[in-house]
C-alpha positions as CSV (number, residue, x, y, z in Angstrom):
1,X,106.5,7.1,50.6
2,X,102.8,5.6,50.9
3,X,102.5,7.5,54.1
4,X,103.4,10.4,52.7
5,X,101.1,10.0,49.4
6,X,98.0,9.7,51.8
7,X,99.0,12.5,53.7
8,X,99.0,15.0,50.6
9,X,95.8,13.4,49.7
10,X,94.1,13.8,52.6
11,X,95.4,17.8,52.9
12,X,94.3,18.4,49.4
13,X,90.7,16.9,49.4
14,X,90.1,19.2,53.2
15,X,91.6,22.0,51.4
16,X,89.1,21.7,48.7
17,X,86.3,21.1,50.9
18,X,86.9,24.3,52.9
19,X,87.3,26.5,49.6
20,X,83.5,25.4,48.1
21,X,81.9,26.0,51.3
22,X,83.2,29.5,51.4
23,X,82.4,29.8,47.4
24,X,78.8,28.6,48.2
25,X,78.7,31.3,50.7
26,X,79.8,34.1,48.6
27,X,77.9,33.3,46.1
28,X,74.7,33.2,48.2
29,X,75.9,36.9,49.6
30,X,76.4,38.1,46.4
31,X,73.5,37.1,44.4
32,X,70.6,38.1,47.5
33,X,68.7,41.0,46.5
34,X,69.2,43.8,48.4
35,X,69.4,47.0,46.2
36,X,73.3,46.9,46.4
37,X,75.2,47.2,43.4
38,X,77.8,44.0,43.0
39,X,81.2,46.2,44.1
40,X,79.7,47.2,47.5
41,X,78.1,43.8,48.7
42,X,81.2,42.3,50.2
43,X,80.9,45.1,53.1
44,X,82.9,47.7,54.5
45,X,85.9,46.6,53.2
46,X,84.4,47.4,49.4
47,X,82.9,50.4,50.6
48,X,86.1,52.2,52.0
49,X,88.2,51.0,48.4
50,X,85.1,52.3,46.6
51,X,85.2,56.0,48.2
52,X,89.1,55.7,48.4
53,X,89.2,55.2,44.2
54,X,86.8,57.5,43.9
55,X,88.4,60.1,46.0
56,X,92.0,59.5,44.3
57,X,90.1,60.0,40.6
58,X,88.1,63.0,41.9
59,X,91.9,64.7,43.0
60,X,93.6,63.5,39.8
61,X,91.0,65.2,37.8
62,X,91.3,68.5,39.5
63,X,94.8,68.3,39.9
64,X,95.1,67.5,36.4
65,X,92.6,70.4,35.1
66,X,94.6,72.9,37.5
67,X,97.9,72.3,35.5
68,X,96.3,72.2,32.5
69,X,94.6,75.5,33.5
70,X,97.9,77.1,34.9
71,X,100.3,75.8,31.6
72,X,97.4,77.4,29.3
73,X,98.2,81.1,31.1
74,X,100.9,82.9,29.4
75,X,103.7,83.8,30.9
76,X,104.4,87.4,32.5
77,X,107.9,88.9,30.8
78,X,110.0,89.6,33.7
């Protein structure tokens, strides 16, 4: 059981080690200057969910407007 108990220990304190070494990172990545605004600095990764949202809202809006457009037409008496 004491073998065990040092184990977990020992997994725990490098897990924790790894995570603020990458949170040191990030934070240096994400607080450099570099006339990006904060949701495109992580790369292309943010920059192809950025124009995919975008793109999705832009649709949505027109489809949206169409139907509103076509349900605002009167209908033709057949």
């Amino acid at each position: 059981q004491a073998l065990r108990q040092i184990s977990q220990r020992t997994i725990s304190t490098a897990t924790r080690r790894q995570l603020e070494n990458r949170v040191s990172e990030s934070q240096k990545l994400f607080q450099e200057d570099n006339g990006l605004p904060v949701h495109l600095k992580g790369g292309a990764k943010d920059a192809l969910l950025y124009r995919t949202t975008t793109g999705l809202a832009v649709c949505g809006t027109i489809y949206a407007l169409y139907y509103l457009l076509l349900s605002s037409m009167p209908k033709k008496p057949n």
